[in-house]
Steps between C-alpha positions, in 0.01 A plus 500: 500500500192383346166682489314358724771553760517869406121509577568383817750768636294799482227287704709369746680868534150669565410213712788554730455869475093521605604229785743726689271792496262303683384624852390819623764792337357709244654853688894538607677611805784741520766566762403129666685348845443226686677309771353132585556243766363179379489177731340230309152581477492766704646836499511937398582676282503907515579773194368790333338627179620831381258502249187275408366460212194321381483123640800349666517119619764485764644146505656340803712220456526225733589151405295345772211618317258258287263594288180461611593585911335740671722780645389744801601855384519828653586842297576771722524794223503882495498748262599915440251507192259327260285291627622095467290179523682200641381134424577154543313171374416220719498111340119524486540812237329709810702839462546735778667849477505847650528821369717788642460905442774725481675565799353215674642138611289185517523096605386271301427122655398238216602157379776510195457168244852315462665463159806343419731603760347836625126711472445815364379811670318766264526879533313733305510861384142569527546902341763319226805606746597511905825614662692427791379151590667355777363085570564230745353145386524223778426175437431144647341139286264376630 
């Protein structure tokens, strides 16, 4: 292998690397389910969160999802304790989220932005850690 292709490795490696940490995770779930029904652009999915911590970007795959469609979302979501901010990201950038206290449950309604083949829904840790999060995301493209 020549140098300049040796150069190239470490680039392309990191490149690869910083492009699949992209989105909205900078936290980590533990003791995660979920059950889906998907139906080609339309669907829900239900789990739980054991724990929470920091920023989570839930992704839902659907491969009748483009990137750039809009997607009406609602997050029904409780929680036994922490308090947890739920967001999604409409095509315009326009963000709308709620945020839930311990021991409480909460809906949010909002427009999701498609990626390639699914959007991402964003929960957050607001104290650094929640417990017991229970969620049910329906959705429909527009």
């Amino acid at each position: 292998m020549n140098n300049r292709r040796r150069h190239w490795l470490p680039i392309l490696l990191l490149t690869t690397l910083l492009a699949s940490c992209a989105g909205g995770t900078s936290g980590s779930v533990l003791g995660s389910r979920e059950s889906c029904f998907i139906n080609a652009g339309s669907g829900i999915c239900e789990g739980t969160f054991s724990t929470l911590k920091g920023t989570y970007g839930k992704d839902i795959e659907d491969e009748a999802i483009f990137s750039g469609d809009a997607i009406d979302v609602e997050v029904q979501t409780s929680v036994e304790s922490g308090p947890v901010r739920i967001s999604v990201q409409s095509p315009s950038g326009e963000a709308t989220f709620i945020e839930i206290s311990s021991g409480n449950s909460g809906t949010l309604i909002g427009v999701a932005s498609g990626e390639f083949d699914g959007f991402e829904v964003v929960f957050e840790a607001l104290n650094g850690e929640a417990t017991g999060i229970t969620y049910q995301i329906t959705y429909q493209v527009r």
